[in-house]
C-alpha positions in Angstrom: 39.4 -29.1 -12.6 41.2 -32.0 -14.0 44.2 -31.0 -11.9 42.3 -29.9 -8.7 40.6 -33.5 -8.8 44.7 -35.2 -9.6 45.8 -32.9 -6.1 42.3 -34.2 -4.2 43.0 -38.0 -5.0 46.3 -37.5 -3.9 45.8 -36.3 -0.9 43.0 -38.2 0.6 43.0 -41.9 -1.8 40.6 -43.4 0.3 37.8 -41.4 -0.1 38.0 -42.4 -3.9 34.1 -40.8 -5.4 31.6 -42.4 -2.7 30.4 -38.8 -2.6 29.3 -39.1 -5.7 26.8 -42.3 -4.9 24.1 -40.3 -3.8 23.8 -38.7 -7.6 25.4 -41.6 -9.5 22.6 -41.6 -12.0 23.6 -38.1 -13.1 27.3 -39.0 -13.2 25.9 -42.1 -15.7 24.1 -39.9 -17.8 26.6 -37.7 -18.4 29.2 -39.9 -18.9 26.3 -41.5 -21.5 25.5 -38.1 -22.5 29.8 -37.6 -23.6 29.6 -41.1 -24.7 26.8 -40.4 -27.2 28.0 -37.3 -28.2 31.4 -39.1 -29.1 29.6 -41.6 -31.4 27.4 -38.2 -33.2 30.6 -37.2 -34.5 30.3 -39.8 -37.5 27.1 -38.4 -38.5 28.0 -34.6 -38.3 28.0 -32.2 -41.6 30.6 -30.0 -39.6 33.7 -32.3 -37.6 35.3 -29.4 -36.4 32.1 -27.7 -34.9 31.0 -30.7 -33.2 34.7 -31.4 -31.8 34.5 -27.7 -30.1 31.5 -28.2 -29.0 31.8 -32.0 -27.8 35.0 -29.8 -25.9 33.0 -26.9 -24.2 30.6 -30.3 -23.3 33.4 -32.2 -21.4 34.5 -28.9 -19.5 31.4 -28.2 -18.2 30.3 -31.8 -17.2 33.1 -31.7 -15.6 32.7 -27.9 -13.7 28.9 -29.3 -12.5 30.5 -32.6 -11.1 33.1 -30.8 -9.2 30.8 -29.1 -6.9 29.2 -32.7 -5.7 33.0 -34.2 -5.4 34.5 -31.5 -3.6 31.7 -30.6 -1.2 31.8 -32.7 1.3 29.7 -31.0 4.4 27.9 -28.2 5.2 30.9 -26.3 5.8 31.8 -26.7 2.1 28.4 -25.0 0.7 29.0 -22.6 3.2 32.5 -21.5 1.6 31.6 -22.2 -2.0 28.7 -19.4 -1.2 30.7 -16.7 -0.1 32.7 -17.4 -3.1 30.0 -17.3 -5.6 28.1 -14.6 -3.8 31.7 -12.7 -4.3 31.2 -13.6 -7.9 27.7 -12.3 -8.1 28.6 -9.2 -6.5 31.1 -8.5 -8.9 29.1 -9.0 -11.7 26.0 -6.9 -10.7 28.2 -3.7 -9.5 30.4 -3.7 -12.9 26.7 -4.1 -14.5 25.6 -1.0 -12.4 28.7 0.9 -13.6 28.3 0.1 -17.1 24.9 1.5 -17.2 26.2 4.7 -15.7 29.0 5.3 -18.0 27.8 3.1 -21.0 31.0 2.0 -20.8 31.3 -2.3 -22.1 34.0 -4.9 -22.1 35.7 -5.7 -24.8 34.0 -8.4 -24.3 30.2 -7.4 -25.0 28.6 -6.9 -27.9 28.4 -3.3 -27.4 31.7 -2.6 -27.1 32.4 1.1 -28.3 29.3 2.0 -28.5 27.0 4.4 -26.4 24.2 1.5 -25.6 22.3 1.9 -22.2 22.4 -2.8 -22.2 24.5 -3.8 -19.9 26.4 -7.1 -20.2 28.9 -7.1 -17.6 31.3 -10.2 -18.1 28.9 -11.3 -20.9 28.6 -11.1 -24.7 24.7 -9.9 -24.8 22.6 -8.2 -22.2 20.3 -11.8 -22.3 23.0 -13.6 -20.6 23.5 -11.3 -18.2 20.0 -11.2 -17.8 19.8 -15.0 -17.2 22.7 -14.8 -14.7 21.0 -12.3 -12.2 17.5 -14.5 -12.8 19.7 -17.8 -11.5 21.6 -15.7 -8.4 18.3 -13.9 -7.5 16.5 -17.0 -5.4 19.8 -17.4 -3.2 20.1 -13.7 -2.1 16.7 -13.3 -1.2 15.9 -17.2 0.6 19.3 -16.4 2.2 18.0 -12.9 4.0 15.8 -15.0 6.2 17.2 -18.6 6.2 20.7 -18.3 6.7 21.7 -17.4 10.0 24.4 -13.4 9.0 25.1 -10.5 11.1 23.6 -7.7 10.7 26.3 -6.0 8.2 26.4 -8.8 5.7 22.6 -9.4 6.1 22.4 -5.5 4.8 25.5 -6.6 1.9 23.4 -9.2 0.5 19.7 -6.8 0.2 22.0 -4.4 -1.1 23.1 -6.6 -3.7 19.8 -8.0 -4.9 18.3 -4.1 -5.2 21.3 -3.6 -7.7 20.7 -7.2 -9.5 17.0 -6.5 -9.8 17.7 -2.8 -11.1 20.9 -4.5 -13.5 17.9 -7.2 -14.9 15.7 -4.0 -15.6 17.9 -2.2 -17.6 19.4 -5.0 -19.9 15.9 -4.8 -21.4 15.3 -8.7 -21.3 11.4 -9.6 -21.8 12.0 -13.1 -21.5 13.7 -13.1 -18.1 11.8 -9.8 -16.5 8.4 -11.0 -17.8 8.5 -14.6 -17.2 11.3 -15.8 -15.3 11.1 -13.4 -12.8 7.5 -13.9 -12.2 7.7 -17.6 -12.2 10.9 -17.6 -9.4 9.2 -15.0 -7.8 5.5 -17.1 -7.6 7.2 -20.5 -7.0 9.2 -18.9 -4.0 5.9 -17.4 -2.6 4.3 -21.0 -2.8 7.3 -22.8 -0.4 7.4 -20.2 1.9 4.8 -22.2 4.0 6.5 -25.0 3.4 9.8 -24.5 4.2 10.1 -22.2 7.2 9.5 -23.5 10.5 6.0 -22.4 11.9 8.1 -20.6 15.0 9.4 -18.1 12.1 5.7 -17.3 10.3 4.6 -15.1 12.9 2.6 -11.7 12.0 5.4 -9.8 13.0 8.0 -12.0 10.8 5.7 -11.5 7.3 5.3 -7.6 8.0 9.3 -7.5 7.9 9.4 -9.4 4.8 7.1 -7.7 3.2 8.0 -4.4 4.2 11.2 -5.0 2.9 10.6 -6.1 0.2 8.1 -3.2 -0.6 11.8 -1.1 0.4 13.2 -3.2 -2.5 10.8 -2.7 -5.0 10.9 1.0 -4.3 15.1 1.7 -4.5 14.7 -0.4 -7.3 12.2 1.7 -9.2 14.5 5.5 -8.4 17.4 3.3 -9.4 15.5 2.3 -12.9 13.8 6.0 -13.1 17.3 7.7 -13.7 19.1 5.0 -15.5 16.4 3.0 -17.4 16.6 5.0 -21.3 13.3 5.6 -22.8 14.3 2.8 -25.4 14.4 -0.1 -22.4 11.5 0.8 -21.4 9.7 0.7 -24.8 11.0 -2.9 -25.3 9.8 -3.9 -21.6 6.8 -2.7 -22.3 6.1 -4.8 -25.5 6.4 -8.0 -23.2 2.8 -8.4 -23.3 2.7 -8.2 -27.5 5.9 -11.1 -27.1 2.8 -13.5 -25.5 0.7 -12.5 -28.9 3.7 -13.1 -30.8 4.2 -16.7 -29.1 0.7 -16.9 -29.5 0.4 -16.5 -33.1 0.9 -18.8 -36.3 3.7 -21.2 -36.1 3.7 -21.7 -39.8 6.6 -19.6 -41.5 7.5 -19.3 -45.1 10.1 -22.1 -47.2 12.3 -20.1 -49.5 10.7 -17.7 -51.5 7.6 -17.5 -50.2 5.8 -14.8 -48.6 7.3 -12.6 -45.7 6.1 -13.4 -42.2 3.5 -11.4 -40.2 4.5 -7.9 -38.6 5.7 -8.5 -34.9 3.2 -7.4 -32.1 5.9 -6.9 -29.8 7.8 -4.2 -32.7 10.5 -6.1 -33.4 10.8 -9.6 -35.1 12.6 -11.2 -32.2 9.9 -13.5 -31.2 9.0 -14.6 -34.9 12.5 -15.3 -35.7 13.2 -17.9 -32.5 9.7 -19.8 -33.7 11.4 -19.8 -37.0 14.6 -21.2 -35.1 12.2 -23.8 -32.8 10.3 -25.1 -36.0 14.0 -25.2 -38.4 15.3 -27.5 -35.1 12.4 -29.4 -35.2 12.9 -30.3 -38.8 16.2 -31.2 -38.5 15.2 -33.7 -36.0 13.0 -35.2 -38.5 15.5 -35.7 -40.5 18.0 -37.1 -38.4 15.0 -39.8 -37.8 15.1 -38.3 -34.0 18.5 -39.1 -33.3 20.3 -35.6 -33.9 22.5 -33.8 -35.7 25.5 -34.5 -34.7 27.1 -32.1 -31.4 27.3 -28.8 -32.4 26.1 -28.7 -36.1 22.4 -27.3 -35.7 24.2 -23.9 -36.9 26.0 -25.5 -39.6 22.1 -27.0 -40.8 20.6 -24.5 -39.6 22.4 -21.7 -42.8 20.4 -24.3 -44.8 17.3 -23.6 -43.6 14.6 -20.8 -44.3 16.1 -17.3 -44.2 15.7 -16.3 -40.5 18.7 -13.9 -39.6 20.2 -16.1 -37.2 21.3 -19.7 -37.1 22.1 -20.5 -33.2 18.8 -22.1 -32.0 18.5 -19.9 -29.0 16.7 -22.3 -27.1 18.8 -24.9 -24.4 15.9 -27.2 -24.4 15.6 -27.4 -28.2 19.4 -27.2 -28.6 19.8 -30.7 -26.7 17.0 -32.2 -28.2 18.1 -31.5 -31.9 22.1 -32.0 -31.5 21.8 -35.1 -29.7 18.2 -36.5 -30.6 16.1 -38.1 -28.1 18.3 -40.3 -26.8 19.8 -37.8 -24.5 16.9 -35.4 -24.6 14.4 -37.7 -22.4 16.8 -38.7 -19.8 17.9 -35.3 -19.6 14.5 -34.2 -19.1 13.6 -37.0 -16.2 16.4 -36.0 -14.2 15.6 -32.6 -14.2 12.6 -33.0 -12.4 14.0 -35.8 -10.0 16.3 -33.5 -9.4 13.5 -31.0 -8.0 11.6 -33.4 -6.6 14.9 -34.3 -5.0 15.3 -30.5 -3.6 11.5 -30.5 -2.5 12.0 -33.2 -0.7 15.2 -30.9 1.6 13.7 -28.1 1.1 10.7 -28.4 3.2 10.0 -28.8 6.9 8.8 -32.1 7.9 9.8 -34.7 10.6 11.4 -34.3 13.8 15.0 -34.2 12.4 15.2 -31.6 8.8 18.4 -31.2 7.3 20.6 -28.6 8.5 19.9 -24.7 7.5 22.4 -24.7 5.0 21.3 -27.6 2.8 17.5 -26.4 3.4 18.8 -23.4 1.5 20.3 -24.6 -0.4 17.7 -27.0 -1.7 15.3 -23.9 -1.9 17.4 -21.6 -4.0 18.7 -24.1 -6.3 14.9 -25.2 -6.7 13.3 -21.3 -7.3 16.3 -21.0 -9.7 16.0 -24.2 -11.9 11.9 -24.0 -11.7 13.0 -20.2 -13.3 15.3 -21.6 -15.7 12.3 -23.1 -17.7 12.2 -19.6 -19.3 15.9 -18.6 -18.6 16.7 -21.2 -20.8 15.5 -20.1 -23.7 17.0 -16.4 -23.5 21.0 -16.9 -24.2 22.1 -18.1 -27.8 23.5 -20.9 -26.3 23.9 -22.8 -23.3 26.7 -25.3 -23.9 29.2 -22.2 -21.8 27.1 -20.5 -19.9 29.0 -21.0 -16.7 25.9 -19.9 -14.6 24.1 -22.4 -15.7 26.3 -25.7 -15.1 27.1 -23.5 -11.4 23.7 -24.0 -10.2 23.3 -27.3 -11.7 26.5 -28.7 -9.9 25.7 -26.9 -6.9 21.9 -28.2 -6.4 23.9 -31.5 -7.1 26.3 -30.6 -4.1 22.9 -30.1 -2.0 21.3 -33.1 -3.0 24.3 -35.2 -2.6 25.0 -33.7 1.0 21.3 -34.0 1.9 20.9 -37.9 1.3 24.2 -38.3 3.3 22.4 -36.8 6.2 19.7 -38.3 5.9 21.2 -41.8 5.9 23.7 -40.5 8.8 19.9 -39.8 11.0 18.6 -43.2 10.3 21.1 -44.9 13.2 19.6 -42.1 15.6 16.0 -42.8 14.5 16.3 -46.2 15.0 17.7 -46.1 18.5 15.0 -43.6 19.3 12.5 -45.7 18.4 
């Protein structure tokens, strides 16, 4: 990245980073964010932890920026798609494979052994999981506002049949029983908003829910030959996971009494409460300003016995590393940043963005409304790749958007 931006400057000085004015307050808080992170690093229990981590911090700050710096116009999301729809391919059709020959990647955690998870390019079938829930809104918003031939229209159901079958079989509750349901309601509820009347004929919703009813069907003799009986008994314990959630948050200090039998059959749900409530501790203690980057695992063995000591929670991993400090802003500029996507994303006025960015703006939208949940399924955020992706490229979308909108204001004007 660091040399791709050296090359860029090189070749075109002048446009310096006024690209970057139209999300400057999200290159602030990040440089704040590094800043503060930086200064944690006197308080930490662990240095080298919270170096690595202050590390895998500055890479990816750096990965969501690029996508905002280097996009310049609507031919730009246009090629960075096909690139990360090349991605996503990949990654769903080696996940596809793996579940037929239970074959993993070094890589996985079930490497060498005969599990039916897959993980494709990931360590744990959760990740994976989360991937397919953040790819999902773009393939399907793109089979009816994107403008594709026929052939690549059929590519791209294709590959959201296999994505939905791969986010079956990995056995995810979090992601198939409430991220999937909250993208899938939240894309229902723009529909009206953001496709043109001309295109929400009778005719028009029959297609799209005929194929859609096609989906759910290929899906379902995909799942009924390669879903083991062992998936589908943790899938179907998603509703004791809500009893789970919804029972007592109080757990046991050292030598107390064991905690309550799971509801959902395993003690999954119990142990990331345990996590939430050791994270919210620490924050006490740090008199809300954090542990230090990177050192909730190195508390966290001090804690209550709970198995585990990743907090397994994104939200709850930025608010105990780095306090509230970086916690609240964070938080505020996730939702101006989809209030900033609503705003593209629907039809209104006599001059909408262009199709791309309107797609953009949806997608990225479904996908970070779905990450509420998505979050809180890998054991850590700080790498996940898919993640920072999105988040750079709704970025990209906003940043692209405001430029047209500020290039249509001349053209108003004069019409007026």
């Amino acid at each position: 990245m660091v040399a791709g931006l050296i090359i860029r400057q090189v070749r075109h000085p002048s446009l310096a980073f006024s690209q970057l004015i139209p999300v400057r307050w999200y290159v602030v808080f990040f440089a704040g964010w590094l800043i503060y992170g930086g200064i944690s690093l006197a308080w930490v229990g662990h240095l080298e932890l919270g170096l690595k981590y202050m590390a895998f911090l500055m890479m990816m700050l750096l990965l969501c920026l690029s996508f905002p710096y280097f996009i310049r116009s609507s031919g730009g999301i246009r090629q960075t798609s096909r690139i990360l729809f090349g991605v996503f391919f990949v990654l769903v059709v080696f996940g596809l494979v793996e579940s037929i020959t239970l074959w993993h990647l070094p890589v996985s955690r079930y490497f060498g052994e005969d599990q039916p998870y897959p993980t494709s390019f990931f360590t744990n079938q959760n990740d994976f999981a989360t991937a397919i829930t953040l790819g999902l809104p773009f393939l399907v918003t793109a089979l009816y506002m994107i403008p594709m031939r026929r052939w690549n229209r059929s590519v791209v159901y294709a590959t959201g049949v296999v994505a939905l079958g791969c986010l079956l079989m990995t056995g995810s509750r979090s992601n198939n029983g409430f991220v999937l349901p909250l993208a899938g309601l939240v894309w229902g509820l723009l529909i009206p908003f953001t496709v043109e009347r001309r295109k929400l004929t009778r005719a028009n919703l029959l297609k799209g829910a005929g194929l859609l009813l096609l989906a759910l069907l290929l899906v379902h003799q995909l799942t009924s030959v390669l879903l083991s009986q062992h998936t589908r008994d943790k899938l179907g314990s998603t509703l004791g996971v809500i009893q789970d959630l919804q029972g007592s948050w109080n757990f046991r200090e050292e030598g107390g009494e064991e905690p309550n039998q799971a509801v959902s059959g395993d003690q999954s749900i119990h142990t990331r409460k345990a996590l939430i409530m050791n994270g919210l501790r620490l924050l006490h203690q740090s008199r809300y300003l954090g542990v230090g980057a990177g050192n909730i695992e190195y508390y966290m063995q001090k804690m209550p016995e709970v198995g585990k000591t990743n907090i397994h929670n994104w939200w709850a991993e930025v608010l105990v590393n780095f306090g509230v400090v970086v916690f609240i802003p964070y938080i505020l500029l996730y939702f101006l940043l989809l209030y900033r996507l609503w705003r593209l994303a629907r039809v209104k006025g006599p001059n909408p963005p262009s199709p791309w960015i309107r797609w953009g703006a949806v997608s990225s939208l479904v996908a970070l409304i779905g990450y509420f949940f998505g979050g809180m399924s890998p054991s850590t955020a700080i790498h996940f790749t898919p993640m920072w992706i999105v988040l750079g490229f709704a970025l990209a979308v906003v940043a692209m958007g405001s430029r047209e909108e500020e290039a249509s204001l001349p053209r108003r004007r004069d019409a007026t």
